[in-house]
Residue frames relative to the residue before (quaternion, step in Angstrom):
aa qw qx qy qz dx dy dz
X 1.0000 0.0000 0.0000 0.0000 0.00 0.00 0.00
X 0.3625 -0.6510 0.5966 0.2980 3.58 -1.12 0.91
X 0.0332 -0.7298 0.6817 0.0409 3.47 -1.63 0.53
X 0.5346 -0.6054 0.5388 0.2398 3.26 -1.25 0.76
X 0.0884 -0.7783 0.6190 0.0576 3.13 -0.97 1.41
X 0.0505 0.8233 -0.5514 0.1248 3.86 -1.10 0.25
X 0.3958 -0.8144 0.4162 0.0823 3.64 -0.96 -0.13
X 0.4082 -0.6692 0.5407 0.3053 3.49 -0.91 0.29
X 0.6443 -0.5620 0.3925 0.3390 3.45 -0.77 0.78
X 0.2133 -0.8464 0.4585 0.1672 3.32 -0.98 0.51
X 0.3856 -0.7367 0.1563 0.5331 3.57 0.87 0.54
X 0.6384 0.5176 -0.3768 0.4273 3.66 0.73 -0.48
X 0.4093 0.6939 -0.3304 0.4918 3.62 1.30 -0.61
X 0.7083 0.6027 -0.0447 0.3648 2.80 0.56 -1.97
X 0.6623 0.5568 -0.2419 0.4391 3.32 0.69 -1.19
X 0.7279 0.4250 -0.3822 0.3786 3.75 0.88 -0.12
X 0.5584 -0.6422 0.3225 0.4144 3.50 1.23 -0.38
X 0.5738 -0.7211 0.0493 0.3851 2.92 -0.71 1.01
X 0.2915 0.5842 -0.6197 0.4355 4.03 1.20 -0.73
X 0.7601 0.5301 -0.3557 0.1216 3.13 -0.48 -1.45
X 0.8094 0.3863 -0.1815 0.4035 3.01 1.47 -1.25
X 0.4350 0.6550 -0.4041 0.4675 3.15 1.87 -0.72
X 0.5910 0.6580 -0.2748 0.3772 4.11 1.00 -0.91
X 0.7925 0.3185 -0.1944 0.4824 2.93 0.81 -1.07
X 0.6617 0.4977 -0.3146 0.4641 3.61 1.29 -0.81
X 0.8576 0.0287 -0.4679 0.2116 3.27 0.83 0.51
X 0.4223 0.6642 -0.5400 0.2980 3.18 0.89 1.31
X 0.4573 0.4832 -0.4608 0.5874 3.28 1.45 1.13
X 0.6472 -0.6211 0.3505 0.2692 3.54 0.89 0.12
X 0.3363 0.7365 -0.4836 0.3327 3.56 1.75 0.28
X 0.5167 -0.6297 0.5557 0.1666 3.59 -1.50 0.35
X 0.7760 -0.2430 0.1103 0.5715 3.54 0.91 -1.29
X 0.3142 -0.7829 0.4683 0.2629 3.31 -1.17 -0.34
X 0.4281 -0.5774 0.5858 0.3745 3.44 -0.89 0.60
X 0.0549 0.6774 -0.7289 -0.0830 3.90 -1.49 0.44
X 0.5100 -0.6332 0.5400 0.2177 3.29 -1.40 0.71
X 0.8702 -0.0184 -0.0787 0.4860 3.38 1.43 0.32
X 0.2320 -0.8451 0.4716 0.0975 3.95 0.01 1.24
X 0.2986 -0.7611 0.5365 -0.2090 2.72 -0.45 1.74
X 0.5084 -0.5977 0.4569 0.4190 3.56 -0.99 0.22
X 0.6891 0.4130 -0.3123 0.5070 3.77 1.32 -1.34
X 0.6344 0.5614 -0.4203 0.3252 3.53 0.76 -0.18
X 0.5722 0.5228 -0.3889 0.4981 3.62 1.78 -0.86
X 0.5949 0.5702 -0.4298 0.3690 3.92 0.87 -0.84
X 0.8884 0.1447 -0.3045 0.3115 3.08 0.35 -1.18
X 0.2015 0.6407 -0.6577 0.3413 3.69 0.98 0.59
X 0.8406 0.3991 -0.1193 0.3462 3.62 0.27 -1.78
X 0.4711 0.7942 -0.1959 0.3300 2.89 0.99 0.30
X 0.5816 0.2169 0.1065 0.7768 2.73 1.82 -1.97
X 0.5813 -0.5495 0.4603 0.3850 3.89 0.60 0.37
X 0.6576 0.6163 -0.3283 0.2826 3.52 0.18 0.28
X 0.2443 -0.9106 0.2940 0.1575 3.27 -0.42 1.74
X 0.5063 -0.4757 0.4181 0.5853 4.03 -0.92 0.25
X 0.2563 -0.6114 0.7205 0.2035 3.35 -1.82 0.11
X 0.7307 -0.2199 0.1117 0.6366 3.57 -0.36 -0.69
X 0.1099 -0.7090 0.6786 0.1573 3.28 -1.56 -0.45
X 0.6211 -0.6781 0.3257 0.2199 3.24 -1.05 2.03
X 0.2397 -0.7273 0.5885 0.2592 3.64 -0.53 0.65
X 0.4269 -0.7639 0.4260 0.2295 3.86 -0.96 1.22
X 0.6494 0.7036 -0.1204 0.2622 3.72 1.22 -0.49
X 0.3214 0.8360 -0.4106 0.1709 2.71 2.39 -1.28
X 0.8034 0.5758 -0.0740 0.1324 3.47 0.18 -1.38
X 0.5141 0.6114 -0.0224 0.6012 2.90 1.96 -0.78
X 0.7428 0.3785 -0.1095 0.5413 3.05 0.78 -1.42
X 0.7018 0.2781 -0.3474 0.5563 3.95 1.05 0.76
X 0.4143 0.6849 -0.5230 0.2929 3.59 1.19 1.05
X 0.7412 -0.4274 0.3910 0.3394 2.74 -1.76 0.77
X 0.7321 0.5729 -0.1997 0.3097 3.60 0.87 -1.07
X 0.0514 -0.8415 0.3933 0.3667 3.61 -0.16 0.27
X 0.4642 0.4958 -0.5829 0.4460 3.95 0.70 0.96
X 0.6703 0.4315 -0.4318 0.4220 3.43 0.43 -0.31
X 0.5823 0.4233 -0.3584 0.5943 4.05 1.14 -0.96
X 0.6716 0.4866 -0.4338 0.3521 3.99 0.68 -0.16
X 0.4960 0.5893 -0.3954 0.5004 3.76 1.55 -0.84
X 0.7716 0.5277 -0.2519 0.2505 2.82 0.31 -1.88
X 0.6579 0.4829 -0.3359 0.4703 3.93 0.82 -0.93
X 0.5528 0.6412 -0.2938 0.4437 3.67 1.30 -0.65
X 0.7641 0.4662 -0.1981 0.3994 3.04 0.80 -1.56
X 0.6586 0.5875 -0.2884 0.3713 3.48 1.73 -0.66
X 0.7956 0.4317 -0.2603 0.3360 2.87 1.44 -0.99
X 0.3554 0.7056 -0.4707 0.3928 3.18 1.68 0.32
X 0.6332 0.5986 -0.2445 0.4253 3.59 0.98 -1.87
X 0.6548 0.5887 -0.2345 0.4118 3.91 1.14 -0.95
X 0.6878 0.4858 -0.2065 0.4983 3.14 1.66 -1.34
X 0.4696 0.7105 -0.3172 0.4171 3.45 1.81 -0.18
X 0.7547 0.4208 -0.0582 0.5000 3.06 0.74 -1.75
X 0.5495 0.5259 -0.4520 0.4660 3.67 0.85 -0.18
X 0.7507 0.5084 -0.1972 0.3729 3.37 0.73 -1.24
X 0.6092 0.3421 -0.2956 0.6514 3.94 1.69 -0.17
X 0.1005 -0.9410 0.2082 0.2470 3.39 1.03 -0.43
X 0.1949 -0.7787 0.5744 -0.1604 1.97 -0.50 1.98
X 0.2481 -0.8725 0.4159 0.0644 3.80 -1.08 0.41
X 0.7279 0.2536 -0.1452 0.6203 3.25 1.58 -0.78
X 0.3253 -0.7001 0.6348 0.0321 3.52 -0.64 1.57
X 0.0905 -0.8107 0.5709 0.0929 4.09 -0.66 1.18
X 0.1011 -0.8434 0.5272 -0.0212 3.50 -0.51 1.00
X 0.0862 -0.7213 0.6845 0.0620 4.05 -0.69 0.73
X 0.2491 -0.8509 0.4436 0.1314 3.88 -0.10 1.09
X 0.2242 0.7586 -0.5920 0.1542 3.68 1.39 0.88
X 0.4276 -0.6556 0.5868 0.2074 3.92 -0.98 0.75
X 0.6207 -0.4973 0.4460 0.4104 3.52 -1.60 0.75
X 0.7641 0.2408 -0.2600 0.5391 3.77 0.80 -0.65
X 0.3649 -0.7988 0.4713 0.0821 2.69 -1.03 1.55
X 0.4794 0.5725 -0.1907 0.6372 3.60 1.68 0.16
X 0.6910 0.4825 -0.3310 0.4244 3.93 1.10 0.03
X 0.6490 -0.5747 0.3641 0.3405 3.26 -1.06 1.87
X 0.4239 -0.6529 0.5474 0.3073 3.25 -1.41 0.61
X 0.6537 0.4342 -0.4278 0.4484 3.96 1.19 0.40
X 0.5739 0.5722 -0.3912 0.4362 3.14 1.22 0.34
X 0.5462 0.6075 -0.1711 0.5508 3.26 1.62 -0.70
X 0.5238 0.6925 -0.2043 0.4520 3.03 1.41 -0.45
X 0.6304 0.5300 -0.1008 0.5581 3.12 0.69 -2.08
X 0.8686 0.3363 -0.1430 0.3347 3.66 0.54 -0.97
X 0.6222 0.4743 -0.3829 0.4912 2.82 1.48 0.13
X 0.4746 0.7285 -0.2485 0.4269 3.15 1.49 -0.32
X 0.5212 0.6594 0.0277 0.5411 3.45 1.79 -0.99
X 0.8262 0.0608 -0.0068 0.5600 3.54 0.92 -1.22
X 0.6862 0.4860 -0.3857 0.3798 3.45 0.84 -0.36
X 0.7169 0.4705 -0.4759 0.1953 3.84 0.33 -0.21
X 0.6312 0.4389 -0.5061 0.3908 3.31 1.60 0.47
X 0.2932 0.7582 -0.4169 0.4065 3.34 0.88 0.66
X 0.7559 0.4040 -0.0522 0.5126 2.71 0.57 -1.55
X 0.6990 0.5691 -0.2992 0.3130 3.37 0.97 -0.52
X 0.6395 0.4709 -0.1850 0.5789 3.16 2.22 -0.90
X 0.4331 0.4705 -0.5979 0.4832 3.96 1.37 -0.39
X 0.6797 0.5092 -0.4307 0.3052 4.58 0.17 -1.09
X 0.8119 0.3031 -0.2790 0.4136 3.16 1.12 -0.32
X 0.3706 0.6878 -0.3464 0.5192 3.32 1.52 0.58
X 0.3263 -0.6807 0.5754 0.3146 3.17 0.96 -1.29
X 0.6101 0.5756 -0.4064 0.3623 3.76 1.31 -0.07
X 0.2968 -0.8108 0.4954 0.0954 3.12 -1.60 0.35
X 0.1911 -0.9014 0.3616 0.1422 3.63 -0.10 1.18
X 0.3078 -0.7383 0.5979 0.0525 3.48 -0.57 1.46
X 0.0836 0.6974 -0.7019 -0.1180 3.88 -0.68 0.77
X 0.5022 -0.6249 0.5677 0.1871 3.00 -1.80 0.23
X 0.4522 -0.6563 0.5691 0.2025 3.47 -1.14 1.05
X 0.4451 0.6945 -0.5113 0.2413 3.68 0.35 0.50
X 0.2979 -0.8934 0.2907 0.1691 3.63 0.18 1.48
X 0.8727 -0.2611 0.2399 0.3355 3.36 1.27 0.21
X 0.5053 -0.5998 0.5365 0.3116 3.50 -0.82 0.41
X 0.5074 -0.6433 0.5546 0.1453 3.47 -0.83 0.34
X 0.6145 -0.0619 -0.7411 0.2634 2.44 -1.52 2.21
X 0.8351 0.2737 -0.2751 0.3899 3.50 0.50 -0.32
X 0.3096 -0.6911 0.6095 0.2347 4.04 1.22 0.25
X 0.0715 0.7182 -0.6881 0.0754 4.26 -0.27 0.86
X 0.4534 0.6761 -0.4903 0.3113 3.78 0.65 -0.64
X 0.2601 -0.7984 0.5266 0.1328 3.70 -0.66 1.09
X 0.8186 0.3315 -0.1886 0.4294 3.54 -1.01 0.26
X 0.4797 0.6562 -0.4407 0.3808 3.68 1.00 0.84
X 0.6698 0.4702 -0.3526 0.4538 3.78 1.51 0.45
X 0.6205 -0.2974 0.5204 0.5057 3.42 -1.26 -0.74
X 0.5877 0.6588 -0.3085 0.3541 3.22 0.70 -1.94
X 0.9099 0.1590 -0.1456 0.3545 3.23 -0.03 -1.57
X 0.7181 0.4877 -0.4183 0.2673 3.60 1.07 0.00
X 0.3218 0.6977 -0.4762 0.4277 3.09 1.33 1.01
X 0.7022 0.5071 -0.1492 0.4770 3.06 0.85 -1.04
X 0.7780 0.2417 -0.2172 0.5377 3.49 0.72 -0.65
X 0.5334 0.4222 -0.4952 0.5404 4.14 1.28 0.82
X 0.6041 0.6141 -0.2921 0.4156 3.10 1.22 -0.54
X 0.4993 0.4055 -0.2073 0.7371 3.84 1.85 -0.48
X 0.7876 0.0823 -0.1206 0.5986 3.82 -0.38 -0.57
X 0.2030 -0.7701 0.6047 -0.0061 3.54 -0.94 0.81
X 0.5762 0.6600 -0.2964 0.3802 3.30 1.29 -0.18
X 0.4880 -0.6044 0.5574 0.2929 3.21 -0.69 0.83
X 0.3593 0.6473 -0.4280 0.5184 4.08 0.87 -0.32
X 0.7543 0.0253 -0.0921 0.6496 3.69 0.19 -0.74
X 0.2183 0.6631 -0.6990 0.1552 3.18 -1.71 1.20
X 0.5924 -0.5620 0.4076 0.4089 3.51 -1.25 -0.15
X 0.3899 -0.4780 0.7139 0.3314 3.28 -2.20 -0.03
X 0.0328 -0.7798 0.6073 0.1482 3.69 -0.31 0.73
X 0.1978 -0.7829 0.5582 -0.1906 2.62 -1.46 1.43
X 0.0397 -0.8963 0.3401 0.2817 3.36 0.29 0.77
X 0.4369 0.7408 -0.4577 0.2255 3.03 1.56 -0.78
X 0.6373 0.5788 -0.3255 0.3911 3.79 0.88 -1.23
X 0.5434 0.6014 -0.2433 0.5327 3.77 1.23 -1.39
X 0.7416 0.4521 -0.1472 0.4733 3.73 0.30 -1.21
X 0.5903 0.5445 -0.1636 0.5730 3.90 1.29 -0.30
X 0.7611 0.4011 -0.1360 0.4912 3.34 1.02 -1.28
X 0.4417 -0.5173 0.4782 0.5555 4.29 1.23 -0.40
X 0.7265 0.5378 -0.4065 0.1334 3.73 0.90 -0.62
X 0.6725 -0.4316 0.4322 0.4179 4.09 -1.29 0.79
X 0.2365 -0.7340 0.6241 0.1258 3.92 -0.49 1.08
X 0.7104 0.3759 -0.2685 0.5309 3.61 1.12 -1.16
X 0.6051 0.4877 -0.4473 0.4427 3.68 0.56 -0.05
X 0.7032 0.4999 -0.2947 0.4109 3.47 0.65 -0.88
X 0.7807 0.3373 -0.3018 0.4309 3.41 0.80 -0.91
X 0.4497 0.5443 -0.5006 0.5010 3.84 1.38 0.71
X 0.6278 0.6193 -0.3188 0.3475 3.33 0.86 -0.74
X 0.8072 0.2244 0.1006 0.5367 3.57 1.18 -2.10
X 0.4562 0.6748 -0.4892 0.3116 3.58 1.36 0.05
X 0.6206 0.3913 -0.5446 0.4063 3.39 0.45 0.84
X 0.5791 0.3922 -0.4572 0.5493 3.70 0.73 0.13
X 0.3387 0.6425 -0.6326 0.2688 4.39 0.69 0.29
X 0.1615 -0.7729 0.6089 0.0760 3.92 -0.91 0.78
X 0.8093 -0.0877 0.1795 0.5524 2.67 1.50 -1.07
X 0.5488 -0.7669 0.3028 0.1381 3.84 -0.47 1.09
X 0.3987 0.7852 -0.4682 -0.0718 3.75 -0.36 -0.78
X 0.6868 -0.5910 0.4130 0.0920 2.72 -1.89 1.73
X 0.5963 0.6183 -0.4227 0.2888 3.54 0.20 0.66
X 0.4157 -0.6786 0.5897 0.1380 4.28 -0.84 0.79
X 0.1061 0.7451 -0.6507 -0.1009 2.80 -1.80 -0.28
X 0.4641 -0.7877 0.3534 0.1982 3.59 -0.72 1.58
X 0.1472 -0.8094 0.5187 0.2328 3.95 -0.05 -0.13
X 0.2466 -0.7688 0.5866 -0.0639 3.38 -0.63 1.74
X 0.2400 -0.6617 0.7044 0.0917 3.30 -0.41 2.36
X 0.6023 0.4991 -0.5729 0.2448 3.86 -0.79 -0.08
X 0.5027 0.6548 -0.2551 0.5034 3.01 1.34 -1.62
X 0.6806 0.5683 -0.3023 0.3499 2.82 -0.02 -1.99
X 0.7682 0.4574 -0.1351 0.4270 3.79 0.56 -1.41
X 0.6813 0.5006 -0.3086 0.4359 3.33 0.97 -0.18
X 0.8895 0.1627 0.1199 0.4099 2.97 1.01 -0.79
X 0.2891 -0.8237 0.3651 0.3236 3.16 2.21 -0.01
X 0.8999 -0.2468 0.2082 0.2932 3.34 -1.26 -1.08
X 0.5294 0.6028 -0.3196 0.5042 2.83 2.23 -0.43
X 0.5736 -0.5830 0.4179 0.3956 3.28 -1.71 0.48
X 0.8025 -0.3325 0.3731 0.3261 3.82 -1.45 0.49
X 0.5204 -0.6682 0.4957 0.1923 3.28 -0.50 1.48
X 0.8748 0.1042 0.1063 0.4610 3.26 0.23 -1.69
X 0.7004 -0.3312 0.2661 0.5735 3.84 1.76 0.69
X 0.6058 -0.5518 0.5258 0.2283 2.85 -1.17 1.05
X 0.5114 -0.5367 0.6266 0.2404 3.67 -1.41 0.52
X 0.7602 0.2650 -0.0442 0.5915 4.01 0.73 -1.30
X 0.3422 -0.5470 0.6646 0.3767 3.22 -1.76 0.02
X 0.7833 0.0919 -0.3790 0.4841 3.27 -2.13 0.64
X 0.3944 0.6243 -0.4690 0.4845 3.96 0.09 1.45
X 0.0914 0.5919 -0.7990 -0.0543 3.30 -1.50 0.18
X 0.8774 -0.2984 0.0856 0.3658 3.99 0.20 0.98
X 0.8053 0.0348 -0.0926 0.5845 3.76 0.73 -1.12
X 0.7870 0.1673 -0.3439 0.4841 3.26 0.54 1.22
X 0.0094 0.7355 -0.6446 -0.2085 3.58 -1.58 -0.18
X 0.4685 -0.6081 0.4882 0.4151 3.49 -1.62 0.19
X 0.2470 -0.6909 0.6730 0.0935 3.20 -1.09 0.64
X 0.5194 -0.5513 0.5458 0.3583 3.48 -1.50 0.13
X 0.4272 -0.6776 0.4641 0.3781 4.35 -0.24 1.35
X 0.5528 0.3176 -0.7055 0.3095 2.34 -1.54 1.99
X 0.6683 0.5789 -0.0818 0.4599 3.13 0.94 -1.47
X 0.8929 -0.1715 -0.2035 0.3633 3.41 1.28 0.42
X 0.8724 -0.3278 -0.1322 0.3377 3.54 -0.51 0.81
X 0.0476 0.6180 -0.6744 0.4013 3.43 1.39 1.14
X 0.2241 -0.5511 0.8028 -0.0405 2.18 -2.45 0.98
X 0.2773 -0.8728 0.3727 0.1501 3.64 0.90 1.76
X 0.7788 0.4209 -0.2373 0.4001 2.98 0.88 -2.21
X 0.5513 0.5372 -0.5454 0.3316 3.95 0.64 -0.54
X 0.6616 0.5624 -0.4023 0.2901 3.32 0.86 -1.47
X 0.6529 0.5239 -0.3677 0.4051 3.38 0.66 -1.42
X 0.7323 0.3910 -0.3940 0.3945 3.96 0.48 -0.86
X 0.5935 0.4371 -0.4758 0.4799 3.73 0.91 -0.27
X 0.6331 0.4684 -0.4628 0.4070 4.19 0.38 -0.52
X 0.6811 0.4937 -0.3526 0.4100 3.34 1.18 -0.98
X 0.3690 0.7197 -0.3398 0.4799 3.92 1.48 -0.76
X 0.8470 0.2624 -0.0681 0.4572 3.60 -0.04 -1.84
X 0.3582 -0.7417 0.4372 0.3610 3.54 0.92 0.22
X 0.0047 0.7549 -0.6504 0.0841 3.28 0.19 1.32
X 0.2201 -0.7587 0.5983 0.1338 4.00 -1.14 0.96
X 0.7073 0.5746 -0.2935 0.2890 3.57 1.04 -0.72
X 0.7372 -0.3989 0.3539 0.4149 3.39 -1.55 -0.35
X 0.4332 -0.5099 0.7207 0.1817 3.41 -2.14 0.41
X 0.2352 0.7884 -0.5676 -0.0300 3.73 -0.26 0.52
X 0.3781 -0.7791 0.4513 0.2155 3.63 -0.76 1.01
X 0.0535 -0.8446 0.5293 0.0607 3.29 -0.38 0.79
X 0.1279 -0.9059 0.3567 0.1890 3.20 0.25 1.58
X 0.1602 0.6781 -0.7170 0.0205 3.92 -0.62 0.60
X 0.3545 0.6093 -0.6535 0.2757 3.68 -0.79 1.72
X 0.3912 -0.7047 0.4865 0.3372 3.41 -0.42 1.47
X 0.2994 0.8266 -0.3489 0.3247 4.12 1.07 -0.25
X 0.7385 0.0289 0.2120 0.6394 3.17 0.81 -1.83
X 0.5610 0.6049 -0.4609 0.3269 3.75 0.37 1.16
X 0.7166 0.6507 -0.1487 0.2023 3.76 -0.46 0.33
X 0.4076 0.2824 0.0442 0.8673 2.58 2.80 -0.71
X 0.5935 -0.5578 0.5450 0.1992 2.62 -1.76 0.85
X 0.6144 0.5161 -0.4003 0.4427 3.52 1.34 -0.79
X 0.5263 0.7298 -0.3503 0.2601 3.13 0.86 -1.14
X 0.7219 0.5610 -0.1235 0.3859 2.99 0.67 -1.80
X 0.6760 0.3863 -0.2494 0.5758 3.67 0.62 -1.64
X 0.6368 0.5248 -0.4454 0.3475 3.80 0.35 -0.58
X 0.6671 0.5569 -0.2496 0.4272 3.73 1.36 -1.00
X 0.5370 0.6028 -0.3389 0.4831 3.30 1.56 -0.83
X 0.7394 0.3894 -0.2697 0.4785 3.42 0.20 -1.75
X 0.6823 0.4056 -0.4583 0.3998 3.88 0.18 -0.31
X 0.5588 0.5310 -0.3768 0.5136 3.91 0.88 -1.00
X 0.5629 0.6471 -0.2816 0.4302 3.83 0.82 -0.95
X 0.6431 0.3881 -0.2399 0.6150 3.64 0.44 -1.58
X 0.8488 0.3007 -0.3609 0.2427 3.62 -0.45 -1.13
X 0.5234 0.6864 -0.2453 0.4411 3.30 1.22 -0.06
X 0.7028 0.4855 -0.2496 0.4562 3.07 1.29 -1.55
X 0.4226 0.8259 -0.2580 0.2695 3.61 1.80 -0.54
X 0.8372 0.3579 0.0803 0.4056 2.93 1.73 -1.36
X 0.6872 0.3714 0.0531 0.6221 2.72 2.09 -1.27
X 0.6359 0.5442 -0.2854 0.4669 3.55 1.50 0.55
């Protein structure tokens, strides 16, 4: 199966606007783009240059796991306004990282509260037609509060929202960081996939020996690290692409690959950046073309 392949913005990318980037992404041969915000000039110049939205970053994430209930009441408002936005440029996949306003609150308390605010959410993405993709990023260091980055918990929280409406951005790169099976998980949940990203991560036994599982005493050695591991742009580290691609292709996955480049490798320069894209791109396109 052919799949649309594309990217999250990189910020220096970014920094020219979007034509600019929609221009360049596809005269490298990209499909779509993730935007942190859908916009009328952002639908033009997508369409312009052929190039479709992928998800789009929901602005509220945060709010909407306070402690407070007016602020978890704005916040569910404020989304479903932002939903009623994107439906109308159409948009379809709503990206969501569940990190809470406290950055020090159990992830079963987070729980309890998300549990609280999300099923009217969800209830307006079903009638929107949107589709929420969270991310498996576990968090800031010392306490990782970000919900929905295990097996563990996305039982529990499909097991509360049954809708397809709320599902994941699968990532393995996070899965591969964490000890957890990337190919086991995405047999397990690849029907709740909304949405996909293109990104790895390398696992550094030396590291690994110095310092085990904790983060770096004295700093990380790489960027995007905390010691026995970094993200890398997928190839470059211990993904297993082609299984993935035959299990998405298995679960009838319809959506996008977006690369989301975080590799200290290819960051800092504009070359840097487009150079990380177009390689993540090829190795990807290997499987998913």
């Amino acid at each position: 199966m052919t799949y649309s392949i594309g990217m999250r913005i990189p910020p220096i990318i970014g920094r020219g606007g979007i034509r600019n980037t929609a221009a360049w992404a596809a005269e490298i041969g990209l499909d779509i783009l993730d935007v942190s915000e859908l916009t009328s000039e952002a639908k033009q110049a997508c369409n312009e240059f052929g190039i479709g939205i992928g998800s789009v970053d929901a602005r509220h994430t945060a709010q909407l796991l306070s402690r407070d209930d007016a602020r978890r009441s704005e916040a569910v408002e404020a989304t479903k306004r932002q939903m009623d936005t994107m439906a109308e440029l159409g948009g379809s996949v709503m990206f969501m990282c569940l990190v809470p306003e406290d950055l020090s609150l159990p992830r079963s308390e987070g729980f309890a509260i998300w549990k609280d605010s999300f099923p009217e959410v969800v209830r307006h993405a079903e009638q929107r037609g949107i589709y929420i993709a969270i991310k498996g990023w576990p968090g800031p260091a010392p306490h990782y509060p970000t919900l929905g980055c295990t097996p563990e918990m996305w039982r529990a929280m499909f097991e509360a929202i049954p809708s397809k409406h709320f599902g994941l951005n699968y990532d393995p790169s996070h899965l591969v960081r964490l000890g957890i099976d990337h190919l086991r998980a995405l047999s397990e949940f690849g029907e709740r996939v909304n949405h996909c990203h293109g990104k790895d991560t390398e696992l550094l036994n030396e590291e690994l020996y110095e310092s085990g599982v904790l983060p770096a005493t004295f700093g990380a050695k790489y960027g995007f690290s905390e010691g026995s591991w970094r993200y890398t742009i997928p190839g470059h580290g211990a993904v297993e692409w082609s299984k993935v691609a035959v299990r998405l292709d298995r679960l009838g996955y319809k959506g996008a690959i977006s690369i989301e480049l975080e590799d200290h490798r290819f960051w800092g320069s504009l070359e840097k950046e487009q150079q990380g894209i177009v390689k993540a791109a090829e190795h990807l396109r290997t499987y998913f073309k």
